[in-house]
TORKOL-4160 file (C-alpha; in steps of 0.2 Angstrom, whole numbers, padded with zeros to 4 digits, m for minus):
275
<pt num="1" X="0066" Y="0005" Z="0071"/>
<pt num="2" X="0078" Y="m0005" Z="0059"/>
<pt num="3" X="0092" Y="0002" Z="0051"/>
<pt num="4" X="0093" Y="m0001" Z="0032"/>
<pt num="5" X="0107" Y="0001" Z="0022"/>
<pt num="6" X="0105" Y="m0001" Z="0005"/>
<pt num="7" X="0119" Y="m0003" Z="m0010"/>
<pt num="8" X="0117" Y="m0007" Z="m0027"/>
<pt num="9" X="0129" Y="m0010" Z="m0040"/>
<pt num="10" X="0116" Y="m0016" Z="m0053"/>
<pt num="11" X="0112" Y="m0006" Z="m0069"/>
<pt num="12" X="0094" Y="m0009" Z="m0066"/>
<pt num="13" X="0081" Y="0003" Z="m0057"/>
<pt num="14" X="0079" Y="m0004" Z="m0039"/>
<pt num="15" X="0067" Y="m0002" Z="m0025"/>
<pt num="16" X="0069" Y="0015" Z="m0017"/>
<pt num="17" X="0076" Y="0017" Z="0000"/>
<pt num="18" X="0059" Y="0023" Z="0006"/>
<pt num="19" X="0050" Y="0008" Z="m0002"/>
<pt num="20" X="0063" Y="m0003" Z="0006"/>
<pt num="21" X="0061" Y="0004" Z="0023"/>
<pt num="22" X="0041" Y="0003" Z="0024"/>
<pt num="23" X="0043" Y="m0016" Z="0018"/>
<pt num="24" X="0056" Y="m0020" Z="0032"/>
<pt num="25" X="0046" Y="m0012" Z="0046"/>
<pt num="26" X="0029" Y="m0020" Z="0038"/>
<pt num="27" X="0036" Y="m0039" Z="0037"/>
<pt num="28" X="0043" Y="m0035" Z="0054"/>
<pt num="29" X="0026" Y="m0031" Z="0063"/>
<pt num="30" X="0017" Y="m0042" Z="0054"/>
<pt num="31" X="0029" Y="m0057" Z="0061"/>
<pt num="32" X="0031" Y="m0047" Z="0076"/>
<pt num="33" X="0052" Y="m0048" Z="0074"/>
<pt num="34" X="0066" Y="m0035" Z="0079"/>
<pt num="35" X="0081" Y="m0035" Z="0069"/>
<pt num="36" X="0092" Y="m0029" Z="0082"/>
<pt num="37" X="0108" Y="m0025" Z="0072"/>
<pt num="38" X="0107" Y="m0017" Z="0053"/>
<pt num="39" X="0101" Y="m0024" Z="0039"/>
<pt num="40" X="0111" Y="m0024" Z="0021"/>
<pt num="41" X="0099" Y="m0024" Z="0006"/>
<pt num="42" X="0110" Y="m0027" Z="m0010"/>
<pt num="43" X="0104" Y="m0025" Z="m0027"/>
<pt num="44" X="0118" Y="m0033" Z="m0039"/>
<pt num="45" X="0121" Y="m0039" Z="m0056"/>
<pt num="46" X="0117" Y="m0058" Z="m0059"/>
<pt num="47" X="0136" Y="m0061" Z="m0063"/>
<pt num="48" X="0137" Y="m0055" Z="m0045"/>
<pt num="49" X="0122" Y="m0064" Z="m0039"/>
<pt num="50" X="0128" Y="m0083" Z="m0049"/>
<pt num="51" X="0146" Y="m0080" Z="m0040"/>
<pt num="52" X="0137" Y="m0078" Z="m0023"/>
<pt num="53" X="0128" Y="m0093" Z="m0027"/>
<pt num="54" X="0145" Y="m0104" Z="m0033"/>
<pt num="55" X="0156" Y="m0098" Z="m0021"/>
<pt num="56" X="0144" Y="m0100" Z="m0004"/>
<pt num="57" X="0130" Y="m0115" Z="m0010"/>
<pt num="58" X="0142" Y="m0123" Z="m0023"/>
<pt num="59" X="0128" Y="m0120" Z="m0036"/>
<pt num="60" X="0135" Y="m0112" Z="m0052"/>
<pt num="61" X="0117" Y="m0107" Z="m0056"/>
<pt num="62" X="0110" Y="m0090" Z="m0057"/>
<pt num="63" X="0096" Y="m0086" Z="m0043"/>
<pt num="64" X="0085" Y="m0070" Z="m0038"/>
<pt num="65" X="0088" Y="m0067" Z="m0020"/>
<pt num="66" X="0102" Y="m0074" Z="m0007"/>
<pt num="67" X="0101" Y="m0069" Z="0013"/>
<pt num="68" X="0115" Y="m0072" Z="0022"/>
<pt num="69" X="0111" Y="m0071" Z="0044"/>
<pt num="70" X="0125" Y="m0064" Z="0053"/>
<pt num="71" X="0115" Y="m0063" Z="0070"/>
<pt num="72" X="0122" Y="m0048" Z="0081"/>
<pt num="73" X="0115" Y="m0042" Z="0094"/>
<pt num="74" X="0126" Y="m0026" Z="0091"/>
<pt num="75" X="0115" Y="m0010" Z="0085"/>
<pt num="76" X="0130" Y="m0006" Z="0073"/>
<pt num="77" X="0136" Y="m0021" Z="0065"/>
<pt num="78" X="0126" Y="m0030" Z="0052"/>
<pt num="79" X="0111" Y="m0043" Z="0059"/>
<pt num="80" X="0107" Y="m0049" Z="0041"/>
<pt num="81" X="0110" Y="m0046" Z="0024"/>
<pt num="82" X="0098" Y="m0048" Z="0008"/>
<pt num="83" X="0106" Y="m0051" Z="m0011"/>
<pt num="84" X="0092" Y="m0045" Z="m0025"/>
<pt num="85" X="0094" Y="m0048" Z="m0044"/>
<pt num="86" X="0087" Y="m0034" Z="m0051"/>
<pt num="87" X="0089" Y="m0043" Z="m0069"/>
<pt num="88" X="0083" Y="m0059" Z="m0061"/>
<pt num="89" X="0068" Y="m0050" Z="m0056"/>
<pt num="90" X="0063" Y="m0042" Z="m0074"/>
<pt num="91" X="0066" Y="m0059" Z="m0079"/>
<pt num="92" X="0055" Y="m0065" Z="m0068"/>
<pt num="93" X="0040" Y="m0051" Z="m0068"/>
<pt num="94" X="0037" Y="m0054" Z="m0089"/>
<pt num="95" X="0035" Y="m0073" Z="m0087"/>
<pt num="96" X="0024" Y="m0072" Z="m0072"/>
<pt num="97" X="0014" Y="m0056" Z="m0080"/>
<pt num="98" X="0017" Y="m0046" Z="m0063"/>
<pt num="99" X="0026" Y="m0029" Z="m0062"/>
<pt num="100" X="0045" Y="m0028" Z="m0062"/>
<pt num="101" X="0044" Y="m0017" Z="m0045"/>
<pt num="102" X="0030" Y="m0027" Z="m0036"/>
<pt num="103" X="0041" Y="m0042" Z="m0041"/>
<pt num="104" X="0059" Y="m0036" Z="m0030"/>
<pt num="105" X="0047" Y="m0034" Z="m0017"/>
<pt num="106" X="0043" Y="m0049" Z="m0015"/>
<pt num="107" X="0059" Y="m0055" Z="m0016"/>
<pt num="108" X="0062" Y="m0043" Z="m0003"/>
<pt num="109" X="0051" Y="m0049" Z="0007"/>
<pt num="110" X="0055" Y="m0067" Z="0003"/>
<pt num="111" X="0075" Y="m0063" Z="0007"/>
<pt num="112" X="0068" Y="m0058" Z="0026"/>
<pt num="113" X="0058" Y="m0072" Z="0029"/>
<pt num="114" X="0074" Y="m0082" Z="0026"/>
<pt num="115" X="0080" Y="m0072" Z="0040"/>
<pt num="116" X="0069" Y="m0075" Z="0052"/>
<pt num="117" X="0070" Y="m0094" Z="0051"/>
<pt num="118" X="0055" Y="m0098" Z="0034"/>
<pt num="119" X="0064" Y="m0112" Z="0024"/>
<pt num="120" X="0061" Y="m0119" Z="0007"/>
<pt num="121" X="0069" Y="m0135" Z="0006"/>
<pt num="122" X="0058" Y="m0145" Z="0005"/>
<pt num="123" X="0038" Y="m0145" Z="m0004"/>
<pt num="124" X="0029" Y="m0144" Z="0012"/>
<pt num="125" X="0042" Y="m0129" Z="0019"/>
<pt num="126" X="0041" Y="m0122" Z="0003"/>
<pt num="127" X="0023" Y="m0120" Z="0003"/>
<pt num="128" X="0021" Y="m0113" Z="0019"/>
<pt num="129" X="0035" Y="m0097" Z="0014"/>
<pt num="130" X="0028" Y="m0096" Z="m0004"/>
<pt num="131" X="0008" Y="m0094" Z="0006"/>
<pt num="132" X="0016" Y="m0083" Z="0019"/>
<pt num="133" X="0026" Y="m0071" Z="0006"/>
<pt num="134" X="0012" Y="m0069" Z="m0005"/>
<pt num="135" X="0002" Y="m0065" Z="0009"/>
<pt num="136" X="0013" Y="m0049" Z="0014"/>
<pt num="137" X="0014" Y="m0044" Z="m0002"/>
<pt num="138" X="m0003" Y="m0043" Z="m0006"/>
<pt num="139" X="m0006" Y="m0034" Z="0009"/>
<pt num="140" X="0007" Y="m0021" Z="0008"/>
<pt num="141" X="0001" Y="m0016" Z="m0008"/>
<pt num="142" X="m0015" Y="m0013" Z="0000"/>
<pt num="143" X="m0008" Y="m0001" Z="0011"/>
<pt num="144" X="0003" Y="0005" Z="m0003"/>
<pt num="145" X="m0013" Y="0009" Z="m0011"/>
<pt num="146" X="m0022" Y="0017" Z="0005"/>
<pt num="147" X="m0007" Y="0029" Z="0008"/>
<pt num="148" X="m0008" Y="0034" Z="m0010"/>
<pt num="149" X="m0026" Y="0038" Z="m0010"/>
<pt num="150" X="m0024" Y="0049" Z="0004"/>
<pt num="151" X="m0010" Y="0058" Z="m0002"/>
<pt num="152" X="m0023" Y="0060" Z="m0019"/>
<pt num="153" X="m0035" Y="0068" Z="m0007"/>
<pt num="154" X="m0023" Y="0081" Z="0001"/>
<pt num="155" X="m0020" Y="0085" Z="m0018"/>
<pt num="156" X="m0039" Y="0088" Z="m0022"/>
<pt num="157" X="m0039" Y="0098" Z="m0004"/>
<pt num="158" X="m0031" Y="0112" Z="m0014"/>
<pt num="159" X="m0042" Y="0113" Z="m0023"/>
<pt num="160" X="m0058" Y="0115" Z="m0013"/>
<pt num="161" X="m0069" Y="0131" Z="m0011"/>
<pt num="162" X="m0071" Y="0136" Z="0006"/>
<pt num="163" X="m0072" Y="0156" Z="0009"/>
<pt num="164" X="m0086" Y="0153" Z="0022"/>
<pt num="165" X="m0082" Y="0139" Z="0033"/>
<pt num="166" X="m0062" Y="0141" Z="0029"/>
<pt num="167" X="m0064" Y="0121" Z="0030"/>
<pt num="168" X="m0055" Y="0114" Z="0015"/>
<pt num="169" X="m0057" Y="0095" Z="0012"/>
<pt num="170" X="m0053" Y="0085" Z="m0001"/>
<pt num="171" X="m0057" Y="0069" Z="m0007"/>
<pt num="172" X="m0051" Y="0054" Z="m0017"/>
<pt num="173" X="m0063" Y="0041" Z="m0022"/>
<pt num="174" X="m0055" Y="0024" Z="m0030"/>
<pt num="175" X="m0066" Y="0014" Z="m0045"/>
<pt num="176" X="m0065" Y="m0005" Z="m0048"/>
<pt num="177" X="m0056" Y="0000" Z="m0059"/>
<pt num="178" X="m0042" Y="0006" Z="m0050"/>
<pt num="179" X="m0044" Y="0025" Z="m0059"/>
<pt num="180" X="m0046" Y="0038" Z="m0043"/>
<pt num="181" X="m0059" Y="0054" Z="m0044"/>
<pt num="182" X="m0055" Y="0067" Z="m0034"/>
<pt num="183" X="m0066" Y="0079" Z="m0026"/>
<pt num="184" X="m0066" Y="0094" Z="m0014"/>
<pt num="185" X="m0078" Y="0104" Z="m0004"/>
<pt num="186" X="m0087" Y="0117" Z="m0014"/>
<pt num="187" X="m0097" Y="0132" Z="m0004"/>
<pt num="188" X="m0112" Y="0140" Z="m0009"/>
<pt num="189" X="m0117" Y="0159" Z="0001"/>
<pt num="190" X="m0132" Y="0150" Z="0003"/>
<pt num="191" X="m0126" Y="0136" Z="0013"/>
<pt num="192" X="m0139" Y="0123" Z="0010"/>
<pt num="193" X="m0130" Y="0123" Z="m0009"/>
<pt num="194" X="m0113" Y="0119" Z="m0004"/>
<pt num="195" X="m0108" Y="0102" Z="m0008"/>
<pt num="196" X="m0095" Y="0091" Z="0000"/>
<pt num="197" X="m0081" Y="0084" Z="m0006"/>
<pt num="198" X="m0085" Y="0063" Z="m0005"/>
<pt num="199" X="m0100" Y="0071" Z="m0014"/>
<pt num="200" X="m0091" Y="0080" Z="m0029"/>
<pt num="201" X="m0080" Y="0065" Z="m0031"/>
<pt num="202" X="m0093" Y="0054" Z="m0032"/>
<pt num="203" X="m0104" Y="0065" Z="m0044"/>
<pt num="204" X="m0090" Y="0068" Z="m0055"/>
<pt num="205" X="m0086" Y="0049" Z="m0057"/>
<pt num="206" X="m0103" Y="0043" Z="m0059"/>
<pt num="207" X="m0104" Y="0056" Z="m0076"/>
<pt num="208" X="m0090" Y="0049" Z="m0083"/>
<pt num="209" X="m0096" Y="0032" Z="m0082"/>
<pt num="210" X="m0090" Y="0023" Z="m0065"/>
<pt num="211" X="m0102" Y="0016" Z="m0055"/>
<pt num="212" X="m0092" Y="0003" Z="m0045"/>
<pt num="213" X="m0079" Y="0007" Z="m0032"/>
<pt num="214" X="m0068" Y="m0001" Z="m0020"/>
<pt num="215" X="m0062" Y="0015" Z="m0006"/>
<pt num="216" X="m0064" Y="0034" Z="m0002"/>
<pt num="217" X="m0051" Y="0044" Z="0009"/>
<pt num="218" X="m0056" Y="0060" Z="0013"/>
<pt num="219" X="m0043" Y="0071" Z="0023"/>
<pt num="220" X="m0047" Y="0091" Z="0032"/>
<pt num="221" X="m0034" Y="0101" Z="0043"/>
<pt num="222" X="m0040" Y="0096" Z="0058"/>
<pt num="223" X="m0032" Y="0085" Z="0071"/>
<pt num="224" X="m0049" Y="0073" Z="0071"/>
<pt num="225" X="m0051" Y="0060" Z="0058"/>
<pt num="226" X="m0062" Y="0068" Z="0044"/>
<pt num="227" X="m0077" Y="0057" Z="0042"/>
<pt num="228" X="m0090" Y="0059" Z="0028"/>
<pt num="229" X="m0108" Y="0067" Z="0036"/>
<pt num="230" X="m0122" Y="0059" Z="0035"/>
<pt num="231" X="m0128" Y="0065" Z="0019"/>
<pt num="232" X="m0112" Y="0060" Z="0010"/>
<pt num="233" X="m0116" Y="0042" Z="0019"/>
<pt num="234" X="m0136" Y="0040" Z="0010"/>
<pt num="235" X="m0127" Y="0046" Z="m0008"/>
<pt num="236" X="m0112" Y="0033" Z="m0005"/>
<pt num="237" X="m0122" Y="0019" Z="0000"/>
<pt num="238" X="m0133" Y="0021" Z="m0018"/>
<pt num="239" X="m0117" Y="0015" Z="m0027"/>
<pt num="240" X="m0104" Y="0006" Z="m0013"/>
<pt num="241" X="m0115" Y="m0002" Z="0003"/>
<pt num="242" X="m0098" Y="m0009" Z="0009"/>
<pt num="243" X="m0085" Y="0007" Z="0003"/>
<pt num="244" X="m0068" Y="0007" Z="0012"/>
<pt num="245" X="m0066" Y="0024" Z="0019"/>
<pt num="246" X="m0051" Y="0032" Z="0025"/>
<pt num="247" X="m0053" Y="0044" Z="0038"/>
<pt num="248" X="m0038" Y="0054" Z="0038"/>
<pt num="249" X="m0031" Y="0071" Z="0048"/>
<pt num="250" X="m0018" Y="0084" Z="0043"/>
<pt num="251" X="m0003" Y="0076" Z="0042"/>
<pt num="252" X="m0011" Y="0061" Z="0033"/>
<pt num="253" X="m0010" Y="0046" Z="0045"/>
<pt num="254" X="m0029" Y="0039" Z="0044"/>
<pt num="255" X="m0041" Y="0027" Z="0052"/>
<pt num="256" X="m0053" Y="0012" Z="0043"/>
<pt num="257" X="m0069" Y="0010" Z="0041"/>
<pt num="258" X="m0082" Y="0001" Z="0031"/>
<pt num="259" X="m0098" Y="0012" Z="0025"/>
<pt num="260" X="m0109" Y="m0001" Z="0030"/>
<pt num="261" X="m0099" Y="m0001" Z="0048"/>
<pt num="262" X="m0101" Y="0021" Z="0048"/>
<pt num="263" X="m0120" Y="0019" Z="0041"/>
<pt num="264" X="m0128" Y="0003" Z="0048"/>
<pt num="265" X="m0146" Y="0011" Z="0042"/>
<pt num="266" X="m0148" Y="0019" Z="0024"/>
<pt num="267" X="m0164" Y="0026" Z="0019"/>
<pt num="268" X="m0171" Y="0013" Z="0006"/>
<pt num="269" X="m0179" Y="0010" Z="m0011"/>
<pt num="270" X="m0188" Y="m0005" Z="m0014"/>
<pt num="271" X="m0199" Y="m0006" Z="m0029"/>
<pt num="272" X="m0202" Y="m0024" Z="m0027"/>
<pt num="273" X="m0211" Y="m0021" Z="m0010"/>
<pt num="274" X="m0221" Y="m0008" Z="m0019"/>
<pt num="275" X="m0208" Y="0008" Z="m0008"/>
């Protein structure tokens, strides 16, 4: 695993350390690199940043990120180093309409491309880094948004009812709207009248008006993956044929699946066909 070390002299609020580790290991899978030495992230002023600039590329401009490549092969000497203006980045985030955070990491991700040999100086080069960034961005906000889930559902677990089984689950069930429902398991002493947690999450979001949605994690104590039953798969399927659902076991790590992938034969409706 990298080593990240992280300075910032910049008033602004920066990335935090956790963030900036989980992009550096991501952009690093994904391009199938190993930095072998340490990585410097540096988030600095853009008086800083415009100095940098003039006294190393003789441009007396200001910019957003710098990366310098050192190269070692050594573990404890510095491989690389990234320059981030946080203050170039706010800039940057209201004229594009994106969000401050989500716009340092792509410069982030940006300053590592540099590193591992992407350049922009020229249309066609530029291009092909400016495809490739916003590639890994969008993706890593997926997962950002995946992780987050399933630490929503290990929230709605508390919360379950389960003096019979003593099988808590909780569930986390994401609209089209990006609003999350969470559910968990509720137990009846006549068993046939509990209800699970996918299904509490779901009923609860369909009477306040969502009808749409784009994933579901759902998360027990057990070691296994925690995947919705059957009967949770037939009440899905009505609203979200092609759900992303997040199987996920204590200690949060989870697999994906799509519903349609889970529950390849619903039981159907169709008033058309006169059934």
């Amino acid at each position: 695993m990298t080593t990240v070390l992280v300075t910032r002299s910049s008033k602004e609020a920066t990335l935090s350390s956790a963030i900036i580790k989980k992009i550096v290991d991501f952009v690093c899978a994904q391009e199938n690199r190993e930095i072998p030495g340490k990585l410097s992230i540096a988030f600095v002023s853009l008086d800083e940043i415009r100095a940098l600039k003039k006294e190393f590329f003789h441009h007396n401009v200001e910019t957003d990120v710098i990366s310098f490549f050192y190269g070692t092969e050594e573990s404890d000497e510095v491989w690389g180093e990234i320059i981030i203006s946080p203050e170039k980045a706010k800039e940057q985030a209201r004229a594009y309409d994106t969000l401050y955070e989500n716009e340092q990491k792509l410069l982030l991700i940006h300053g590592l491309l540099h590193l591992f040999g992407y350049d922009d100086t020229d249309r066609d080069k530029k291009q092909i880094m400016e495809n490739r960034q916003n590639y890994l961005l969008d993706h890593f906000l997926i997962i950002e948004k995946r992780d987050q889930l399933v630490l929503s559902a290990q929230k709605a677990q508390k919360y379950a009812y389960a003096p019979y089984s003593l099988f808590p689950v909780g569930a986390a069930l994401e609209t089209c709207h990006g609003k999350v429902i969470q559910g968990g398991n509720i137990e009846n002493a006549s068993f046939g009248l509990s209800v699970c947690a996918e299904r509490v999450a779901l009923f609860k979001a369909v009477s306040m008006g969502y009808a749409t949605f784009t994933r579901l994690a759902v998360i027990s104590f057990s070691q296994d993956y925690c995947l919705p039953c059957g009967a949770c798969r037939q009440v899905l399927y009505e609203f979200a044929p092609h759900l992303e659902i997040l199987a996920a076991r204590r200690g949060g790590d989870y697999q994906i699946y799509t519903l349609d992938e889970l529950f390849p034969h619903p039981f159907q409706l169709k008033p058309e066909k006169g059934f």
